[in-house]
C-alpha positions in Angstrom: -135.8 8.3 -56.0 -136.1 12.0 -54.8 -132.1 13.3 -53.5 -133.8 14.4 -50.3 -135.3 10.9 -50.3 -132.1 9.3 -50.3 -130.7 11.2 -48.1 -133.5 10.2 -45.5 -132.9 6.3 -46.3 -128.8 6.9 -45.8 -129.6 8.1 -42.5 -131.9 5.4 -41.4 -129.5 3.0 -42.6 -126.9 4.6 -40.8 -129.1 5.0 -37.6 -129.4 1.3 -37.8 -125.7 0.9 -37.8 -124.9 3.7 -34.6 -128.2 1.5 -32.8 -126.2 -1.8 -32.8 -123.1 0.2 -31.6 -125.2 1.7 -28.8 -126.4 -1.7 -27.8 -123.5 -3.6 -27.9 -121.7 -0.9 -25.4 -124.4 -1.4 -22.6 -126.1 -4.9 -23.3 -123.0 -6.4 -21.6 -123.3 -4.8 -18.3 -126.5 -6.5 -17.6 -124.6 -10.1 -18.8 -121.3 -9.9 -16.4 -123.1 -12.1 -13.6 -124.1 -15.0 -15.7 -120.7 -14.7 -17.3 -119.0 -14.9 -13.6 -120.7 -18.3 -13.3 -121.0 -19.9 -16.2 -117.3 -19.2 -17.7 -116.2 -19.3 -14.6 -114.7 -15.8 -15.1 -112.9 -14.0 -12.7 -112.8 -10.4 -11.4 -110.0 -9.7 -14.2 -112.0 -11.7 -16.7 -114.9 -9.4 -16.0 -113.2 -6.1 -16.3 -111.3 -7.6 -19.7 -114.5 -8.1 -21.4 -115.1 -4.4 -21.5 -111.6 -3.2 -21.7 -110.8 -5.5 -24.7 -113.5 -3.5 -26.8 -112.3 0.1 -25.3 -108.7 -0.1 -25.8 -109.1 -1.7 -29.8 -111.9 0.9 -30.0 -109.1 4.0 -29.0 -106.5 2.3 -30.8 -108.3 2.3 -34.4 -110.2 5.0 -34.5 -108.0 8.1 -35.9 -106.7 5.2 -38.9 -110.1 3.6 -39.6 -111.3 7.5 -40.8 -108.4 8.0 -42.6 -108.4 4.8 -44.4 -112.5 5.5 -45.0 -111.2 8.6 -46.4 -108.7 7.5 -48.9 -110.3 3.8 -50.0 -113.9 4.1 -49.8 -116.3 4.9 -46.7 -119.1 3.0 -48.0 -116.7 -0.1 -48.9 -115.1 0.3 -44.9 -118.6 0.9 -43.6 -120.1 -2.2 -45.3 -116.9 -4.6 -43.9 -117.1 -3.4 -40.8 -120.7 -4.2 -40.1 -119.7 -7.3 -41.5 -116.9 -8.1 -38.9 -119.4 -7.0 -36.3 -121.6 -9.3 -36.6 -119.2 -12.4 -37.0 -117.5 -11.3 -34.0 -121.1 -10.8 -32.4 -121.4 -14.3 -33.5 -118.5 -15.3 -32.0 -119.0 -13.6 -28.5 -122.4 -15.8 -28.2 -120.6 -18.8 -28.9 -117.3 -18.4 -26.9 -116.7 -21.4 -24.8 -114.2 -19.8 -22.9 -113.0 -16.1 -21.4 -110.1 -15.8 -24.1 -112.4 -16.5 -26.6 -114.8 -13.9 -25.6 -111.9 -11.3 -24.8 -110.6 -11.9 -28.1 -114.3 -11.5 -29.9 -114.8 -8.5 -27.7 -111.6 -7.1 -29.2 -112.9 -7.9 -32.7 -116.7 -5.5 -31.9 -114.2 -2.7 -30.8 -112.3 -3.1 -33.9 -115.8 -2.7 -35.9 -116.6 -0.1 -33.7 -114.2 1.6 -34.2 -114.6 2.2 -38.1 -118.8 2.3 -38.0 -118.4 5.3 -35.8 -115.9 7.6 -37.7 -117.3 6.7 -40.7 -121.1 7.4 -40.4 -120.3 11.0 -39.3 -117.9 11.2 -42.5 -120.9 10.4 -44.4 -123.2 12.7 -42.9 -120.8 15.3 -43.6 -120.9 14.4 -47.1 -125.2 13.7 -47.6 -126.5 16.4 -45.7 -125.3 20.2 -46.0 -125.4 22.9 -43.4 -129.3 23.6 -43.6 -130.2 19.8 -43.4 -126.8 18.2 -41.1 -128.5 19.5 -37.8 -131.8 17.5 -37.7 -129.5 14.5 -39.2 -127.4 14.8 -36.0 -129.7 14.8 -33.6 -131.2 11.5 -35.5 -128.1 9.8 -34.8 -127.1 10.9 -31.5 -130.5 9.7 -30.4 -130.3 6.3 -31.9 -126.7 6.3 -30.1 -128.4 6.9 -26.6 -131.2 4.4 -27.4 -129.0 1.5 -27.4 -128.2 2.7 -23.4 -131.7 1.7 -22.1 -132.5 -0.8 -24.5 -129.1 -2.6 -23.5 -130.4 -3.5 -20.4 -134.6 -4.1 -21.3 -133.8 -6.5 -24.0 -130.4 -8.0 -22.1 -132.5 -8.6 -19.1 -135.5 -10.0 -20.6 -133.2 -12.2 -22.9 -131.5 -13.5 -19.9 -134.5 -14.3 -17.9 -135.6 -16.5 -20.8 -132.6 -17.7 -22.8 -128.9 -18.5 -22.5 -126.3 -15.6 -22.1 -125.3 -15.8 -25.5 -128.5 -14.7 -26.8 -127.5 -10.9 -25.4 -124.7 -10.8 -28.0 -127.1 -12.4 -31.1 -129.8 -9.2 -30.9 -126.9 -7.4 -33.4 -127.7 -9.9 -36.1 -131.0 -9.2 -37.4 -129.6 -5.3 -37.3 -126.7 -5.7 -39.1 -128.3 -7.4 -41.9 -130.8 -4.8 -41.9 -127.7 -2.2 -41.8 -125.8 -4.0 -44.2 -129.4 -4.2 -47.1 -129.6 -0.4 -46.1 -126.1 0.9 -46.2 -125.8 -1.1 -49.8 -129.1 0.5 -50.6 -128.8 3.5 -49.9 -126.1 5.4 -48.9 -123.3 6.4 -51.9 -119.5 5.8 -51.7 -117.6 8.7 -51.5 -113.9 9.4 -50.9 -111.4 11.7 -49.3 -107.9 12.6 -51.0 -106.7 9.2 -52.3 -103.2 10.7 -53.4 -102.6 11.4 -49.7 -99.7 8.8 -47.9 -100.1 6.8 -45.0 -98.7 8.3 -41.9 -97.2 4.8 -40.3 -95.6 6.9 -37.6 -98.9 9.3 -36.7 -100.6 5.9 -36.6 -98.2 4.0 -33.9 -98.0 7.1 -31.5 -101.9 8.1 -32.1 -102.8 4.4 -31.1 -99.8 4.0 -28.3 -101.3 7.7 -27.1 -105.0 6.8 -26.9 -104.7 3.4 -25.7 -102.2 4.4 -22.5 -104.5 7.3 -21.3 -107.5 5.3 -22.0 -105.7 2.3 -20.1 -104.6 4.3 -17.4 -108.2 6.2 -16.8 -109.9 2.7 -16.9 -107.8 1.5 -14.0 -107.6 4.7 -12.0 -111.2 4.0 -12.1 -110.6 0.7 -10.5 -107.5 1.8 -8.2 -108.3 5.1 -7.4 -107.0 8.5 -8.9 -103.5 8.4 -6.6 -102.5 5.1 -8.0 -99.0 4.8 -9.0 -98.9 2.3 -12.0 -102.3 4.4 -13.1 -100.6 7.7 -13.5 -97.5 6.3 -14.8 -99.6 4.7 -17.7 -101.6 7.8 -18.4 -98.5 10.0 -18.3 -96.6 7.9 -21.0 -100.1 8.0 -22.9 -99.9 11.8 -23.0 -96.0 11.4 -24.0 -97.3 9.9 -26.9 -100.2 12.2 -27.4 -97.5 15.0 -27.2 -95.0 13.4 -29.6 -97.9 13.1 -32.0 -98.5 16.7 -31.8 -95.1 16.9 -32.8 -94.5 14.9 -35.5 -97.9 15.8 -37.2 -96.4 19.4 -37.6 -93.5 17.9 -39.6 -94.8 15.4 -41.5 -95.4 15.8 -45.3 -98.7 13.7 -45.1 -100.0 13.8 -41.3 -102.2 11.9 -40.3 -104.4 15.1 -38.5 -104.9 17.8 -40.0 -103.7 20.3 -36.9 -105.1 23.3 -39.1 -108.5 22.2 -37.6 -108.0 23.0 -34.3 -107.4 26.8 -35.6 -111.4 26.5 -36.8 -112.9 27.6 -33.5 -116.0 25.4 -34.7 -114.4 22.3 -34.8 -112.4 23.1 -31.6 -115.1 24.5 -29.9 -117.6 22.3 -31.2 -115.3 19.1 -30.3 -114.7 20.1 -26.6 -118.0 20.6 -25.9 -119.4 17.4 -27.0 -116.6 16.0 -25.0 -118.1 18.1 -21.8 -121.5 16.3 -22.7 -120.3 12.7 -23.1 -118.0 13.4 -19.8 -121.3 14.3 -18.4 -123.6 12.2 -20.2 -121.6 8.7 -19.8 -121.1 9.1 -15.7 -124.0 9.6 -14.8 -124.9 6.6 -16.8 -122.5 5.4 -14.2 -123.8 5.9 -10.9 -127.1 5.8 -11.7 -127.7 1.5 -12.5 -126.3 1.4 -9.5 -128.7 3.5 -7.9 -131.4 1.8 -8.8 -130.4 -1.4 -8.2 -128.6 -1.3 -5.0 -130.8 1.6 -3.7 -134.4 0.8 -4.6 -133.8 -2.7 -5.6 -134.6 -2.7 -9.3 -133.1 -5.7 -11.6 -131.9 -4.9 -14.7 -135.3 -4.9 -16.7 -136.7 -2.5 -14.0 -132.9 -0.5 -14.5 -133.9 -0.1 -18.1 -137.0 1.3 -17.4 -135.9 3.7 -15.3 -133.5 4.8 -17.5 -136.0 5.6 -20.4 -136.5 9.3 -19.1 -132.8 10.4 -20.1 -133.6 8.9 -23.7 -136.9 10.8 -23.4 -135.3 14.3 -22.6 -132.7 13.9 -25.5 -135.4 12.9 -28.0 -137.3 16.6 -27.2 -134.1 18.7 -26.9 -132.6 17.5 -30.1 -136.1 18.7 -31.5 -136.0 22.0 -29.7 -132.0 22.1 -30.7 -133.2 21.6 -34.5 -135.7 24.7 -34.1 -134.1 27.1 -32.4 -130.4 27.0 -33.5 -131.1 28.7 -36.6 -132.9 31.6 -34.7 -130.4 32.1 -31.9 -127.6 30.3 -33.0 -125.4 27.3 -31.8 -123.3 29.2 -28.9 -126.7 30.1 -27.2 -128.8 26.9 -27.4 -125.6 24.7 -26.4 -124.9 27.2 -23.6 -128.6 26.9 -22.6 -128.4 22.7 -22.8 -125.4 22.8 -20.7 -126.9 25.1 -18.2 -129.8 22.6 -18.1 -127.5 20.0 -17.8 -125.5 21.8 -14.4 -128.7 22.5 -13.2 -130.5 19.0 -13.1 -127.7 17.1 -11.9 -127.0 19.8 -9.2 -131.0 19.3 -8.3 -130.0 15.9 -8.4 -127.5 15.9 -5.8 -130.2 16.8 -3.1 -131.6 12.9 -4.1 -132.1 11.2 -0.9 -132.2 7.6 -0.2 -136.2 8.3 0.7 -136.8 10.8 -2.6 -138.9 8.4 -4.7 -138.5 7.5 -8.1 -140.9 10.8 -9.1 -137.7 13.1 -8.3 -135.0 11.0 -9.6 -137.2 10.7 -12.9 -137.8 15.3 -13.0 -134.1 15.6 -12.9 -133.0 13.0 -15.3 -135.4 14.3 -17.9 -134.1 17.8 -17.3 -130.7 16.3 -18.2 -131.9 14.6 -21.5 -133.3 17.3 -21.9 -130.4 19.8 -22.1 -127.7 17.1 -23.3 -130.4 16.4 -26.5 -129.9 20.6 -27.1 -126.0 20.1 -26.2 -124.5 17.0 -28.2 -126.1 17.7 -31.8 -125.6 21.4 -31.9 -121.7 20.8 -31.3 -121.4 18.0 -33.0 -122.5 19.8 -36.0 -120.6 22.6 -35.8 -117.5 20.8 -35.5 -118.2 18.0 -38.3 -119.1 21.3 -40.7 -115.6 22.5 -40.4 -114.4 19.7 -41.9 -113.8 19.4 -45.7 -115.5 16.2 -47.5 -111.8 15.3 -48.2 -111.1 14.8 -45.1 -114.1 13.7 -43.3 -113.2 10.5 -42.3 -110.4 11.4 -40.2 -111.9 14.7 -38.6 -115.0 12.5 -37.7 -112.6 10.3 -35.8 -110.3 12.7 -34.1 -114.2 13.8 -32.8 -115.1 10.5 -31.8 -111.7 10.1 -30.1 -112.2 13.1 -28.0 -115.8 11.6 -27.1 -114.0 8.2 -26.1 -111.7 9.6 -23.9 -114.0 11.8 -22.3 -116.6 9.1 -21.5 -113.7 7.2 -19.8 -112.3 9.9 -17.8 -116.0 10.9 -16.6 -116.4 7.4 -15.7 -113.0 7.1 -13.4 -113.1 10.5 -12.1 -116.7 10.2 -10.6 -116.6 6.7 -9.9 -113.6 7.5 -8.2 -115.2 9.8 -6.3 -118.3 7.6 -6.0 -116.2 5.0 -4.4 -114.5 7.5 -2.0 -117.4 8.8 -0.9 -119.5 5.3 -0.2 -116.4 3.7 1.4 -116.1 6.9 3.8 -119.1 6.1 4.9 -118.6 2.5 5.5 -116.0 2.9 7.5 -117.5 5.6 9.8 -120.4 2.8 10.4 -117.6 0.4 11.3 -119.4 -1.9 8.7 -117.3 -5.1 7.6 -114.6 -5.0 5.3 -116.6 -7.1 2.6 -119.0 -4.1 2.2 -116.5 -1.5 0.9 -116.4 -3.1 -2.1 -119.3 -2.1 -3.6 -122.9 -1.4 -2.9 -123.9 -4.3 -4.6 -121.5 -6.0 -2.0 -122.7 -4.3 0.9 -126.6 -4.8 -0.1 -125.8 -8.7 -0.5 -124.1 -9.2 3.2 -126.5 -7.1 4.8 -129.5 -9.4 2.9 -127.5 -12.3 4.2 -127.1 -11.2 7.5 -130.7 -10.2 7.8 -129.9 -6.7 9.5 -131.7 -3.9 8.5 -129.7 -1.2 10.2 -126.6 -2.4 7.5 -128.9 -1.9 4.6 -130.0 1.3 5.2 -126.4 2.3 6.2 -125.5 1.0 2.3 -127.9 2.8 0.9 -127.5 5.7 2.2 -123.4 5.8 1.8 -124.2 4.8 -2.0 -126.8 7.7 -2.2 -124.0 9.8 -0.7 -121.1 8.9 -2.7 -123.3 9.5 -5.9 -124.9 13.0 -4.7 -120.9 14.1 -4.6 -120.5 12.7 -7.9 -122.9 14.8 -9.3 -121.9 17.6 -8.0 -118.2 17.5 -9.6 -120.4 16.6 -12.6 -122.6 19.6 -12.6 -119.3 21.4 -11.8 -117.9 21.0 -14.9 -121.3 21.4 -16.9 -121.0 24.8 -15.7 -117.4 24.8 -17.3 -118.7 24.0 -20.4 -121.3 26.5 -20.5 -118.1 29.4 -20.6 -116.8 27.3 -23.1 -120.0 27.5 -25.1 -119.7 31.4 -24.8 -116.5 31.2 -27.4 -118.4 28.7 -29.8 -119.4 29.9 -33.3 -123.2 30.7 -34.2 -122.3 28.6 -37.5 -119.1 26.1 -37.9 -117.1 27.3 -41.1 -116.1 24.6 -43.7 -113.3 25.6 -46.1 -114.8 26.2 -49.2 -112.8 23.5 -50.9 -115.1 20.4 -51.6 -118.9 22.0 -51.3 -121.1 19.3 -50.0 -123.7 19.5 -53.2 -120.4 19.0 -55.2 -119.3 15.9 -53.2 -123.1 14.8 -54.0 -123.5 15.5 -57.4 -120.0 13.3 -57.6 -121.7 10.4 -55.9 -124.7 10.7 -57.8 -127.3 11.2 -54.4 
């Protein structure tokens, strides 16, 4: 077989790998209902089943790369699929919520060294002329999984049990384990390099805390005492990390990366887009399915238009980077980006799907020529040695991003909804939520009340995507200090790493 040939399998197989990831993260969402009834699960329950997988997820990540990097990334990559789908296996058959709390710690854990891990290995296949198009392979089969969680949850739960939601990783995993066995090679970092046990603990303790913290200021709101308290000691941790990585013999991080203005400039800025990319994914379920009524099928569908956007920007992204360089083209996605959702803030309880769909595409449009541009240039900085780990400390940044876009502008969502509750002088019950508010005024049979929800929802949001277009525009002056070209030291040559693992 051809090298470019295997390189083009390794990626599929690894494609396959990123889509069950993708899937697992959203398919849930579409399950919690069912779960409420048929576990008997409980608000806390409910919230457990997704923070179990996030906090093992930010806990593992930094040490799952670095152990990919000194034993094997191929040998990780292939157990961890494994684990996923026994604990996928497990989640469909959990008779109780501890069980499925506990098996939804166990995907995070997989998660958690699939994701590092693949982008060590692309680092390692591809080199700079080829890494681009490979990128925007993968961050595209990442996004698929978002729409596709809730087509193929939906339909699975209109026809089977709720376990069946959690079994559609299965048939992919074999499939990713055949491949990854197939096709991609083992390769290694430095093996001679220690363990940092104590870069580890606070790295874990660090991310957990401020992921913790962001999850419930989410749920509490932003002023919320026990919140702030739990994010502060996180970034205690975070700080002490700092620290002790500058004084240990073997760190855990290399903190010479962050003086590569590719890595750092290419890491913020996929951070900007995930912030971005992950609330909107927020508010905009909701939307459709307190707003205009939609189930979770219909959310799906609606949904497709973001994945459609991505698909022809990471194209474009692919083309044009190499004429005008990474700074412009991620500068010009993020000022797509702050434009579309600004457009989008005008969206009116009354402005049809036809609008909503124009300014979603836009967005998908600018976040596909955003998230693989930067991506690359930060994973090219990285030496093969040390992919594993870089990758990680990437996906780490991305992780906590996505939670604090999340809680900040479903904060604000919240804020802005329950405002205008209260200035209708609409029950209590309805503040909740505008899934709450729909279902009273449905029971009630008053009209006036549903419109009254749907517009505070549609107002909430609209604010939402203002701070989020906000700090789009923030990460277009960011973009301005981004390389044309991430620079990799020139230790470890990516057609050396190859010729080593016989691609």
């Amino acid at each position: 077989m051809a090298t470019s040939q295997a390189r083009w399998f390794a990626l599929a197989a690894l494609a396959f790998c990123t889509l069950a990831v993708g899937l697992d993260s959203t398919v849930l969402s579409v399950a919690l209902p069912t779960l409420a009834h048929d576990l008997g699960a409980t608000t806390g329950d409910l919230q457990w089943f997704t923070n179990s997988y996030l906090l093992v997820l930010a806990a593992a990540l930094l040490p799952a790369g670095m152990l990919g990097d000194r034993y094997g990334r191929k040998r990780f990559l292939l157990g961890a699929l494994a684990l996923f789908g026994a604990a996928s296996a497990w989640c469909a058959w959990a008779d109780s919520t501890g069980q499925l709390i506990a098996a939804r710690a166990v995907l995070g854990l997989a998660s958690a060294v699939i994701m590092p891990l693949i982008g060590a290995v692309l680092t390692v296949v591809f080199d700079e002329r080829t890494r681009p198009r490979a990128l925007s392979i993968w961050v595209t089969a990442n996004a698929l999984g978002i729409p596709l969680g809730p087509l193929l949850g939906g339909w699975l739960l209109d026809h089977f049990w709720w376990g069946s939601v959690f079994l559609i990783n299965l048939p992919i995993v074999v499939f990713g384990l055949l491949a990854v066995t197939a096709w991609v090679p083992e390769s290694h970092g430095d093996r001679e390099r220690r363990i940092d046990p104590a870069g580890i603990v606070l790295s874990a303790a660090g991310l957990v805390a401020v992921t913790y913290g962001i999850v419930e200021a989410g749920e509490r709101g932003l002023g919320d005492l026990r919140s702030s308290l739990t994010i502060a000691g996180g970034v205690v941790a975070l700080i002490a990390l700092v620290v002790w990585q500058r004084r240990a013999t073997s760190p855990l991080i290399d903190l010479g990366l962050f003086r590569s203005r590719g890595f750092t400039g290419g890491a913020v800025l996929a951070t900007v887009a995930s912030f971005a990319f992950f609330g909107l994914l927020f508010a905009l379920p909701q939307f459709f399915q307190a707003v205009e009524g939609r189930d979770a099928f219909g959310t799906g569908l609606r949904l497709l238009p973001v994945i459609g956007g991505l698909l022809v920007g990471a194209r474009l992204a692919d083309r044009l980077v190499a004429r005008f360089g990474a700074r412009v083209i991620v500068g010009a996605g993020l000022a797509l980006v702050a434009g579309a959702l600004l457009a989008g803030a005008l969206t009116g309880v009354n402005s049809g799907y036809g609008y909503v769909a124009a300014w979603v595409s836009v967005t998908g449009l600018g976040l596909g020529c955003t998230l693989p541009p930067s991506m690359n240039a930060a994973l090219a900085a990285l030496t093969p040695e040390r992919s594993g780990v870089g990758s990680g400390l990437i996906q780490a940044m991305r992780q906590v991003g996505s939670a604090i876009g999340v809680a900040v502008l479903g904060t604000v969502l919240n804020s802005g909804y329950r405002d205008e509750i209260d200035a209708a002088g609409l029950p209590a019950a309805a503040r909740d939520s505008a899934a709450s508010g729909v279902a009273l005024a449905q029971r009630a049979g008053d009209p006036g009340m549903l419109e009254t929800v749907r517009h505070a929802f549609t107002h909430g949001m609209d604010v939402a995507l203002v701070i989020t277009g906000v700090v789009a525009v923030a990460g277009v002056l960011l973009a301005l200090i981004l390389p044309r070209h991430g620079r990799r030291p020139a230790t470890g040559s990516p057609e050396t790493v190859l010729a080593e693992s016989g691609v």
